[in-house]
C-alpha positions as a Markdown table, in Angstrom:
| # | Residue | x | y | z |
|---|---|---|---|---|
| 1 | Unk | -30.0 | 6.1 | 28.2 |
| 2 | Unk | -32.8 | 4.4 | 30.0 |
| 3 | Unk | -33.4 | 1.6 | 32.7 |
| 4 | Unk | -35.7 | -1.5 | 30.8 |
| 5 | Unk | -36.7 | -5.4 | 31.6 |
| 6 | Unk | -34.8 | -7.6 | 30.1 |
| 7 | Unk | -37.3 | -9.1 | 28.5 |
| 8 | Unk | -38.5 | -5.8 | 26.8 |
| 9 | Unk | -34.7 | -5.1 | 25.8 |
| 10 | Unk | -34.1 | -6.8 | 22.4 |
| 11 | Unk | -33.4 | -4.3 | 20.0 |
| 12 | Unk | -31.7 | -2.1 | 22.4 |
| 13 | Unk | -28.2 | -1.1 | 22.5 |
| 14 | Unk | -26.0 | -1.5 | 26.0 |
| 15 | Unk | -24.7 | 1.3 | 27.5 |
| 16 | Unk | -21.8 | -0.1 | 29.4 |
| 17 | Unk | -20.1 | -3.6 | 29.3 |
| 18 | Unk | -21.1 | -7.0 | 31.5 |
| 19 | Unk | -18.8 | -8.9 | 33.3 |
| 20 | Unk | -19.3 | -12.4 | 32.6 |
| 21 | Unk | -18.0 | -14.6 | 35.6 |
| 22 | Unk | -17.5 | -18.3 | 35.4 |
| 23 | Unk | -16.0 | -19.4 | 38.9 |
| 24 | Unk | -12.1 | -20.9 | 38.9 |
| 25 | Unk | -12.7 | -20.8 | 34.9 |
| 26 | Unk | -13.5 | -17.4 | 33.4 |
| 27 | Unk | -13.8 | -13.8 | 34.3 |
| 28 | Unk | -14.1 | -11.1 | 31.8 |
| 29 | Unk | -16.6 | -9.4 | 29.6 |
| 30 | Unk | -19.9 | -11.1 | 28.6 |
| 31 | Unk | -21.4 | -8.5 | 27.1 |
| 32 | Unk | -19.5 | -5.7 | 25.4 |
| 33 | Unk | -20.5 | -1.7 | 25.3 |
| 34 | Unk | -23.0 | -1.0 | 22.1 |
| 35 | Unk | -24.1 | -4.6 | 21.9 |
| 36 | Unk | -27.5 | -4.6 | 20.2 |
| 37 | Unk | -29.6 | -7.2 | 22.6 |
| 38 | Unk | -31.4 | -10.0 | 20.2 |
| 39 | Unk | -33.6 | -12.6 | 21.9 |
| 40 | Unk | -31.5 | -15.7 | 22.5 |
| 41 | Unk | -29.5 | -12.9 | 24.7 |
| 42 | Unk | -32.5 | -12.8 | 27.2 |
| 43 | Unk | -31.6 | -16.4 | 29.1 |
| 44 | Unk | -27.5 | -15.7 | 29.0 |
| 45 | Unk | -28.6 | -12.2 | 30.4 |
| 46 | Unk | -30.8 | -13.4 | 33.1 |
| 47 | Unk | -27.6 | -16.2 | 34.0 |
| 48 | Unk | -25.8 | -13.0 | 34.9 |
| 49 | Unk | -28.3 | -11.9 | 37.3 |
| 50 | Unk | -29.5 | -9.3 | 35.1 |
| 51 | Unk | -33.1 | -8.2 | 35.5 |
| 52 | Unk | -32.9 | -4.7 | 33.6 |
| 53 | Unk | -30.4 | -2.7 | 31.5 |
| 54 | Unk | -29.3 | 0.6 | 30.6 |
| 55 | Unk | -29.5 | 0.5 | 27.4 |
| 56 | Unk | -29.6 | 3.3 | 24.2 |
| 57 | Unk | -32.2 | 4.4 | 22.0 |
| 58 | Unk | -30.5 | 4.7 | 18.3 |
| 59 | Unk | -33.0 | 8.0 | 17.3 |
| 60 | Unk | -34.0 | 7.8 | 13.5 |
| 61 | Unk | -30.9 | 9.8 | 12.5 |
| 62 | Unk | -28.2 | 8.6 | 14.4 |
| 63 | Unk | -26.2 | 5.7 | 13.3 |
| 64 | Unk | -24.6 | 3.3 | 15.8 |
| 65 | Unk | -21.2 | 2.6 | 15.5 |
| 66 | Unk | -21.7 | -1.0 | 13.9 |
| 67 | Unk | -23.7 | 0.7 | 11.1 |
| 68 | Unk | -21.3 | 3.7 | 11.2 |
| 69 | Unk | -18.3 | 1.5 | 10.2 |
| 70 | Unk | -19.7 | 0.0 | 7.5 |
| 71 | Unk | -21.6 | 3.3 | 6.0 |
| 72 | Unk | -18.1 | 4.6 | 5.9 |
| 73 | Unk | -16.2 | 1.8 | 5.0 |
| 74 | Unk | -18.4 | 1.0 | 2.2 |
| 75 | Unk | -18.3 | 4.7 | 0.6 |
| 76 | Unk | -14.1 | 5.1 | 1.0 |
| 77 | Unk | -13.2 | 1.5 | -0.1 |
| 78 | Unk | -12.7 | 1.4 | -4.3 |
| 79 | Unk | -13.1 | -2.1 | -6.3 |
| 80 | Unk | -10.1 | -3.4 | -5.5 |
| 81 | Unk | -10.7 | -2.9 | -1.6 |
| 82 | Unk | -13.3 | -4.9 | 0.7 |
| 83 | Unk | -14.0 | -4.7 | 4.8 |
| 84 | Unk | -14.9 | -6.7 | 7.3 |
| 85 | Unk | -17.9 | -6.9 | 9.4 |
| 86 | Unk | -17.8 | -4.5 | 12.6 |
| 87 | Unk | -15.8 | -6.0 | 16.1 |
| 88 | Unk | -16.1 | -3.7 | 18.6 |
| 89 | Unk | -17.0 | -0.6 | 16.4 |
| 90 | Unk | -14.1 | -1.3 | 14.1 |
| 91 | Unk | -14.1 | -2.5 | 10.3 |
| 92 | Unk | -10.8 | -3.0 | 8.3 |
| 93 | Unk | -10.7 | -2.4 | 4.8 |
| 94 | Unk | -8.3 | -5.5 | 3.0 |
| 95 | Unk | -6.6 | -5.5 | -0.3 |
| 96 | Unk | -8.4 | -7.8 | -2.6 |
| 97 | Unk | -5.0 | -7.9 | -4.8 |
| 98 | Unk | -1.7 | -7.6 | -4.9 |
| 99 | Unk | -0.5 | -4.3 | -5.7 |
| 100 | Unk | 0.2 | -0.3 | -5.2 |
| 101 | Unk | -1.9 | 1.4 | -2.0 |
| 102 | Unk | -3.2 | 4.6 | -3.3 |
| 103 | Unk | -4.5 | 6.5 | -0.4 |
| 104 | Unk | -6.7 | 10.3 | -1.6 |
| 105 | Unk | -4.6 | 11.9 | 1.2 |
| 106 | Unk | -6.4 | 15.2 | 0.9 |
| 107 | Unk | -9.9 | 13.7 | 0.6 |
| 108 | Unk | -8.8 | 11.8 | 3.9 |
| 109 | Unk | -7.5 | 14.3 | 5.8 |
| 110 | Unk | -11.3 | 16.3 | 5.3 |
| 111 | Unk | -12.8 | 12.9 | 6.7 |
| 112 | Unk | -10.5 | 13.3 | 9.9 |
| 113 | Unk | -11.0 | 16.7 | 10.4 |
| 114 | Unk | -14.8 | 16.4 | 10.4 |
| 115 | Unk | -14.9 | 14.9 | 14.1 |
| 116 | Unk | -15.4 | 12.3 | 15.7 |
| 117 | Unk | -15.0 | 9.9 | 12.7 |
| 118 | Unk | -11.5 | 8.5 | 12.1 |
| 119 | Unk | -10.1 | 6.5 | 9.2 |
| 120 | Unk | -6.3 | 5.0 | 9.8 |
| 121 | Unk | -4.4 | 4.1 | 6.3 |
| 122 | Unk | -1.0 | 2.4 | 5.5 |
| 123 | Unk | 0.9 | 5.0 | 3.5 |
| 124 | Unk | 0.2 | 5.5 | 0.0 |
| 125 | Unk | 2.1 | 4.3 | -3.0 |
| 126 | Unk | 3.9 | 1.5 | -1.0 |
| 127 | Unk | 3.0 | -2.1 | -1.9 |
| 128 | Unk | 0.9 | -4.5 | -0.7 |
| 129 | Unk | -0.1 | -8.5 | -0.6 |
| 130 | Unk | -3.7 | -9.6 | -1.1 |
| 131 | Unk | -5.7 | -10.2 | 1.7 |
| 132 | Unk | -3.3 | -7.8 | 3.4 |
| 133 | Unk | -5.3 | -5.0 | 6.1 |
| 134 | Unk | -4.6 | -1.4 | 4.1 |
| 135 | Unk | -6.7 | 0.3 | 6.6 |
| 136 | Unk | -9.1 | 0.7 | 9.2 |
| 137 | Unk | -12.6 | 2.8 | 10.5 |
| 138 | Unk | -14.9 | 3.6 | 13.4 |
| 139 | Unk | -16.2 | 6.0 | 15.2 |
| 140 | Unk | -15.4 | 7.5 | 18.5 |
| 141 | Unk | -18.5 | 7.9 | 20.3 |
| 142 | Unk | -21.2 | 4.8 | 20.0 |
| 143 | Unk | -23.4 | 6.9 | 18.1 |
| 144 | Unk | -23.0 | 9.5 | 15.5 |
| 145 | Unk | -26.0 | 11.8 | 13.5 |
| 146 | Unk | -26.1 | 10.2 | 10.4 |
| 147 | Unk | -25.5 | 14.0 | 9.3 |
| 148 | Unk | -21.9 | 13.5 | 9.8 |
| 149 | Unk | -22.0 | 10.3 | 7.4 |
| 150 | Unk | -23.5 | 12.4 | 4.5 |
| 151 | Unk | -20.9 | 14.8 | 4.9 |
| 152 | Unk | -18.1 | 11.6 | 4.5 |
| 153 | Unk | -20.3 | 10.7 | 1.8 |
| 154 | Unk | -20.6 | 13.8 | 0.1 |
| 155 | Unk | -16.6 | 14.0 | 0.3 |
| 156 | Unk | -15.8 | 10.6 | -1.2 |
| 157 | Unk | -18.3 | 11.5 | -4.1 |
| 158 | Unk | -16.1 | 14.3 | -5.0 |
| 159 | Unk | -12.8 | 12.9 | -4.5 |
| 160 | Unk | -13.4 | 9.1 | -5.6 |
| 161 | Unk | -12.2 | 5.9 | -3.5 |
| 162 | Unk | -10.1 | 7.2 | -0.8 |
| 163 | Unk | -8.4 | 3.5 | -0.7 |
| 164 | Unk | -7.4 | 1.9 | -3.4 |
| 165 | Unk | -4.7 | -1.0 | -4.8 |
| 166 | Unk | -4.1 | -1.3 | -8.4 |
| 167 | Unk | -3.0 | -4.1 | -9.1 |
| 168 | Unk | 0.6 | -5.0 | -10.1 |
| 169 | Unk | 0.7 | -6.6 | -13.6 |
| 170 | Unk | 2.9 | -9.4 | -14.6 |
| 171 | Unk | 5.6 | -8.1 | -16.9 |
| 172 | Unk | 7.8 | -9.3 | -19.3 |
| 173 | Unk | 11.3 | -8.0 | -18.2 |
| 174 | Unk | 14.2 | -7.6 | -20.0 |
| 175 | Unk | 17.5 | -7.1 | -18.8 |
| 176 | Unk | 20.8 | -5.2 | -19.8 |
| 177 | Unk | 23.4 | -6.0 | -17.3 |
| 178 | Unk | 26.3 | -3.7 | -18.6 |
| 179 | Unk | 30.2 | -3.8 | -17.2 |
| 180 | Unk | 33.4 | -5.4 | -19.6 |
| 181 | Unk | 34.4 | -7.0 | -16.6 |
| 182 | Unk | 31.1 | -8.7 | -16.0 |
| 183 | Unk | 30.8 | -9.2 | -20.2 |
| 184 | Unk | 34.3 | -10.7 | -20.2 |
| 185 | Unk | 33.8 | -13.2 | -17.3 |
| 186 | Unk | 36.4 | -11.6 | -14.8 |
| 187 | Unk | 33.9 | -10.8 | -12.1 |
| 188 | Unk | 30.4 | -13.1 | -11.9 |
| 189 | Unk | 27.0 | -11.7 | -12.7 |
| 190 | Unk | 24.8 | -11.2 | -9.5 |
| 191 | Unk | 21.5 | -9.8 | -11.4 |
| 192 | Unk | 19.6 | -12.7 | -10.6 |
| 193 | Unk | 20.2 | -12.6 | -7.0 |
| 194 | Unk | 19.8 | -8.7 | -5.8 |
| 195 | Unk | 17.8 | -7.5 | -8.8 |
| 196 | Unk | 16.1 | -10.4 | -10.4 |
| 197 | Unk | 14.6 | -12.1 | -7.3 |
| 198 | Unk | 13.2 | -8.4 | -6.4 |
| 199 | Unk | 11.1 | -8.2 | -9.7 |
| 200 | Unk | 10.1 | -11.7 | -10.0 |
| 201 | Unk | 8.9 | -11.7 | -6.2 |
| 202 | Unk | 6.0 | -9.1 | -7.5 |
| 203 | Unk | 5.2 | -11.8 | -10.3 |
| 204 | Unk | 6.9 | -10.3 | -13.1 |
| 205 | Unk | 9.6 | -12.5 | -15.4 |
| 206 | Unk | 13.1 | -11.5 | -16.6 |
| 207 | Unk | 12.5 | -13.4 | -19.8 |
| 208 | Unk | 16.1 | -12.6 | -21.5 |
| 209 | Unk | 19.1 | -10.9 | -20.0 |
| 210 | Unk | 22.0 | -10.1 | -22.0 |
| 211 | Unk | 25.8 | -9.0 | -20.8 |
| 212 | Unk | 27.5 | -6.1 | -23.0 |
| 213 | Unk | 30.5 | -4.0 | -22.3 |
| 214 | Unk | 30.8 | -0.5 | -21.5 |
| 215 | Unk | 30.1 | 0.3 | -25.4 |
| 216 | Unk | 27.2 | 2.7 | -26.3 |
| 217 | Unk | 26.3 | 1.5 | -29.1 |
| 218 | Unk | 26.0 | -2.3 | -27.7 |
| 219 | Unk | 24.0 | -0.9 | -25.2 |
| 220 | Unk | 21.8 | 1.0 | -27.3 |
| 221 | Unk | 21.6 | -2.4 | -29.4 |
| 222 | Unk | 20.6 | -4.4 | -26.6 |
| 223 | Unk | 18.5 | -2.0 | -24.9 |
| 224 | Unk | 16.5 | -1.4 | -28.7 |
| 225 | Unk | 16.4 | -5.4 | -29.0 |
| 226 | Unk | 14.8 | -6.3 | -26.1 |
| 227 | Unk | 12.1 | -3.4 | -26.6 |
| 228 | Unk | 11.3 | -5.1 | -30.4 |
| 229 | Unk | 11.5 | -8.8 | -28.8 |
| 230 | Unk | 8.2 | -7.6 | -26.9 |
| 231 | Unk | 9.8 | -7.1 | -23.0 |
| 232 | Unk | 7.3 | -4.7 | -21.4 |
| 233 | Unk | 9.7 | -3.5 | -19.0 |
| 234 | Unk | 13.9 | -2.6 | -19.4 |
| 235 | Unk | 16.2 | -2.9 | -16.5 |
| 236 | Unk | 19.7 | -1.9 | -17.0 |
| 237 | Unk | 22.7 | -1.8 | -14.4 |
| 238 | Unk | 25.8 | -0.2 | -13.9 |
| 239 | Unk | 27.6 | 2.4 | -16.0 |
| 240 | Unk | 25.9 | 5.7 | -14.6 |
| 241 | Unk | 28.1 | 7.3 | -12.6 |
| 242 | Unk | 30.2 | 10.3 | -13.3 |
| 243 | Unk | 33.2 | 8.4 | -14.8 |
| 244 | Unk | 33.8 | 8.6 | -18.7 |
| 245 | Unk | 33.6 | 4.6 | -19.0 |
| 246 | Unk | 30.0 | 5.0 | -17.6 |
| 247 | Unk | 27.8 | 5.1 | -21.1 |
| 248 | Unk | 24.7 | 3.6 | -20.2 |
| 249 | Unk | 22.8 | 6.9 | -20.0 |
| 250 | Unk | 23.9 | 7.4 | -23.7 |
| 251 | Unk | 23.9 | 3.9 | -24.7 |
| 252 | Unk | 20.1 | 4.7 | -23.6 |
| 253 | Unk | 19.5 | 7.2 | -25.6 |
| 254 | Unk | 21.0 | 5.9 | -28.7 |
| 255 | Unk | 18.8 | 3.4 | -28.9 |
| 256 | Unk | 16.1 | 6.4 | -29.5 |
| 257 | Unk | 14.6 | 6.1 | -25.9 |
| 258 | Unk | 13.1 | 9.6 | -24.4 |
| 259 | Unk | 14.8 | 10.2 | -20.4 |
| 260 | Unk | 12.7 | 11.5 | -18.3 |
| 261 | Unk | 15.1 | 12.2 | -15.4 |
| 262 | Unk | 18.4 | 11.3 | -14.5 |
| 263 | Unk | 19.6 | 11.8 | -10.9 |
| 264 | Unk | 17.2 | 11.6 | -7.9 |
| 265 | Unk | 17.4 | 12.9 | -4.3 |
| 266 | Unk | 17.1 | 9.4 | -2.9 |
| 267 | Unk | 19.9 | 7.6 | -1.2 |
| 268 | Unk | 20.9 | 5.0 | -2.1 |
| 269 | Unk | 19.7 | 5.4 | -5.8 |
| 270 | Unk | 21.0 | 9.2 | -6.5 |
| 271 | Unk | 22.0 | 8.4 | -9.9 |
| 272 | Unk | 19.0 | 6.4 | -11.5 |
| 273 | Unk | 17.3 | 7.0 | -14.8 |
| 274 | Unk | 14.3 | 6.7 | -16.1 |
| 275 | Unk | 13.0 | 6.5 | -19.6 |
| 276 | Unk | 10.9 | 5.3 | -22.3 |
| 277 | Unk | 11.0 | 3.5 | -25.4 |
| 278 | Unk | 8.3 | 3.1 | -28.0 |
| 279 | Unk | 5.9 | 3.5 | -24.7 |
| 280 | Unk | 8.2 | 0.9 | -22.7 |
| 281 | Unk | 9.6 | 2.0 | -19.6 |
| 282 | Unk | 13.4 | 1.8 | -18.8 |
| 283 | Unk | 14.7 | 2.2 | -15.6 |
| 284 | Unk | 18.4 | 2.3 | -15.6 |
| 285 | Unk | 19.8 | 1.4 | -12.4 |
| 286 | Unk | 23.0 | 2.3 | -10.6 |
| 287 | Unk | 25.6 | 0.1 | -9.3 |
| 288 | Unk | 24.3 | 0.5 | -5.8 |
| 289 | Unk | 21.5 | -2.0 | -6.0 |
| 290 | Unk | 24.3 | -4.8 | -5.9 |
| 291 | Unk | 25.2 | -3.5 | -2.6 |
| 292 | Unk | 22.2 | -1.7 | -0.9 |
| 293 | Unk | 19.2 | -4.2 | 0.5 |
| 294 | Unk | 16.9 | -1.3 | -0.3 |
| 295 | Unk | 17.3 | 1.5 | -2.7 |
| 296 | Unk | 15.5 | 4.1 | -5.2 |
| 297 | Unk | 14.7 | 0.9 | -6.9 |
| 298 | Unk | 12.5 | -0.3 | -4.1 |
| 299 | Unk | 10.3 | 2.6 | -3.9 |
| 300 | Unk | 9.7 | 2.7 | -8.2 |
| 301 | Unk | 9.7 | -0.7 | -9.2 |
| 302 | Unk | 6.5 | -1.2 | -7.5 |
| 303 | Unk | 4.8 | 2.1 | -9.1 |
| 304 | Unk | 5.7 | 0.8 | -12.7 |
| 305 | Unk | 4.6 | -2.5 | -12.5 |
| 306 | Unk | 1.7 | -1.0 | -11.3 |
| 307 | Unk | 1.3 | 1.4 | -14.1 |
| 308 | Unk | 1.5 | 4.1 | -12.1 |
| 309 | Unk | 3.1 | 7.1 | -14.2 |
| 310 | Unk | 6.1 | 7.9 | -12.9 |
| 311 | Unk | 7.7 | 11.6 | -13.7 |
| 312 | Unk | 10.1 | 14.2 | -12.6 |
| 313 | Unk | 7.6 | 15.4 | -9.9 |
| 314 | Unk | 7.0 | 12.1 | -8.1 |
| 315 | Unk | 11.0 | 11.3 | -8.0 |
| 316 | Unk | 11.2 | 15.0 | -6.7 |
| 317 | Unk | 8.7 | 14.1 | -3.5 |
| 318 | Unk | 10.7 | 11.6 | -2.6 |
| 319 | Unk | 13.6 | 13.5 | -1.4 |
| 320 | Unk | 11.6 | 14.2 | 1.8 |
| 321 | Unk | 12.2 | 10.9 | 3.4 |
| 322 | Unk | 14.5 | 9.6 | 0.8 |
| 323 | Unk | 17.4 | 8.8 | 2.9 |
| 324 | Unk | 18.3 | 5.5 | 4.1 |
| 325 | Unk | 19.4 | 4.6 | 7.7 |
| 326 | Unk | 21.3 | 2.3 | 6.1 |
| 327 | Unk | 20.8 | 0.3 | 9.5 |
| 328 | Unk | 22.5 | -3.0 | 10.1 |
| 329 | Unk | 19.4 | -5.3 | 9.7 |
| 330 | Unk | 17.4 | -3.5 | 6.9 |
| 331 | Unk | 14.1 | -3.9 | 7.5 |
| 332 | Unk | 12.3 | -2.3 | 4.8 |
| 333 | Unk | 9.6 | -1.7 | 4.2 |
| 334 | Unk | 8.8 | -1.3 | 7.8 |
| 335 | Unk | 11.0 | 1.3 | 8.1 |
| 336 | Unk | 11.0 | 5.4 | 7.3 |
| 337 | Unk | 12.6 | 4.9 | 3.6 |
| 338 | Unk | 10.4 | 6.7 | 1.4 |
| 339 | Unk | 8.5 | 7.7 | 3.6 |
C-alpha cells in the first residue's frame, strides 16, 4: 500500500472505503474498498476533498478479488450454470434451467480447504427454477496469488463442474391410482390434487390415468398398458402396505417390471417402490402422499425427471435426514427434510 496523487491513481486499487457526504441528503460510502480507480473517478474524487490515496499495487501474480471471482466462478460453473459480474468481491453462479442441483461435494470441500477462497452452494440433488442463485464465490482477502487459483483450477479439471443443474425433462406420465373403493366410486379420487399438480408443476403431463381395484392382475394390466401406450414415467398409489389386500407391489411385478427397492428409511414414504419396465421407471407410491404435504416422493420425483439414476444406495443416504418434522405449516423445501 502506497500514498499517490489522484491524478496519477487510475489503475490503482483503494485500500480502504470513502465516505461520500451529501449534506441533509446522503451519507454513506462513495467509494468502496478494492475499487480499481478509472479516470472519470478523478473529478468525483477530488469533490470529496481527496488529493491522494492509498491505494494497492495488484503484483503480476496476484489476482484481485474482482478478477478472483470470476477465475473461479468461470472454472466451477458447468454448461447449465452462469455468474454474474463481481459486486463487492462476490459473483453468484444462477441456474440457466430448471432442474436437479448437483453439487461435486468432495471436489468442493478441497476448494474450501485450500484457504482463503470460499465457494457457498445450495445442497445438492434438491431442485431448482431457472434464473434461480445455486451458489456463490469470493475471496477473503482483496488479493490472492494467482497460485492459489491454479490450484482451484487444477481441482475442477480433475473433478469436472463442481455446479451443475440438469435439466428436468418433460415427461409423459402415466398413472395407476389403485383402491376398490376409489375404482367403485364410494370414496372420490384426489390424484389430481396432491400427486398430479406435484408432477405437472415440474412441466411433466399425466396423459392417462386409470382406476383399478385391488386386483394384481388389473394392476399388472394397467401398469403394462400404459408402459406400451408410450408414458415415460409410471406413478402408482395405494396398496403397499403390509395388509393382504395391498397387491400393488405384485401387481408390479406381474406386469414383468424389475424392483429395485421396496421400503425406504424416509418418513413419510417408508413403504415406496421403485422399479423399471422395459427401461421405464415406476415409482409406486404409498398412501401417505394423500395425507403428507411432503414425502419420499418429494425428494425422488425430482431426481427421475431429471434422469438421475436412482438405486438402492441413493434411497439408503437418505435416511440421514429423512425424517419429517411434520410441522404444522410445511415449508418444504426450506426445511431439513432430506437433508
Amino acid at each position: 500500500m502506497k500514498k499517490v496523487r489522484v491524478e496519477d491513481a487510475v489503475g490503482t486499487v483503494l485500500a480502504h472505503d470513502m465516505t461520500r457526504i451529501v449534506p441533509g441528503q446522503f451519507k454513506g460510502v462513495g467509494f468502496k474498498k478494492g475499487h480499481i480507480v478509472a479516470a472519470d473517478d478523478i473529478p468525483e474524487l477530488l469533490k470529496l476533498g481527496k488529493r491522494h490515496l492509498y491505494v494497492l499495487e495488484v503484483a503480476e501474480n496476484t489476482l484481485h478479488e474482482d478478477e478472483a471471482a470470476l477465475a473461479i466462478a468461470e472454472t466451477i460453473s458447468g454448461e447449465s450454470v452462469r455468474w454474474t459480474q463481481p459486486s463487492e468481491g462476490k459473483s453468484s453462479l444462477i441456474a440457466r434451467c430448471s432442474g436437479l442441483l448437483k453439487i461435486n461435494v468432495k471436489a468442493l470441500l478441497r476448494i474450501n480447504k485450500l484457504g482463503n477462497i470460499i465457494v457457498s452452494t445450495r445442497r445438492t440433488d434438491f431442485a431448482c427454477r431457472k434464473d434461480q442463485v445455486v451458489a456463490a464465490t469470493r475471496i477473503i482477502p482483496l488479493t490472492i496469488a494467482r497460485s492459489k487459483i491454479d490450484r482451484l483450477i487444477a481441482i475442477a479439471a480433475k473433478s469436472g463442474p463442481v455446479v451443475e443443474v440438469m435439466p428436468f425433462r418433460k415427461m409423459r406420465v402415466g398413472a395407476v391410482v389403485t383402491g376398490s373403493e376409489l375404482a367403485d366410486g364410494l370414496i372420490a379420487d384426489e390424484f389430481d390434487r396432491y400427486v398430479g399438480s406435484k408432477i405437472e408443476a415440474y412441466g411433466s403431463r399425466v396423459v392417462r390415468k386409470t382406476l383399478v381395484t385391488d386386483d394384481s392382475k388389473q394392476i399388472a394390466g394397467a401398469v403394462a398398458r400404459m408402459v406400451k401406450d408410450g408414458c415415460e414415467l409410471v406413478v402408482t398409489t395405494g396398496g403397499l402396505s403390509v395388509d393382504p389386500d395391498d397387491v400393488t407391489r405384485l401387481g408390479i411385478r406381474k406386469a414383468g417390471a424389475k424392483i429395485f427397492f421396496y421400503g425406504t428409511p424416509v418418513l413419510p414414504g417408508a413403504m415406496f417402490l421403485y422399479a423399471q419396465l422395459d427401461g421405464v421407471p415406476i415409482m409406486g407410491l404409498p398412501a401417505c402422499v394423500y395425507f403428507h404435504p411432503s414425502t419420499l416422493f418429494d425428494l425422488l420425483l425430482p431426481r427421475v425427471l431429471a434422469g438421475d439414476p436412482v438405486d438402492r444406495n441413493t434411497v439408503a443416504a437418505l435416511g440421514h435426514g429423512g425424517l419429517c418434522l411434520d410441522c404444522e405449516e410445511c415449508r418444504f423445501p426450506v426445511c431439513p427434510f432430506g437433508r
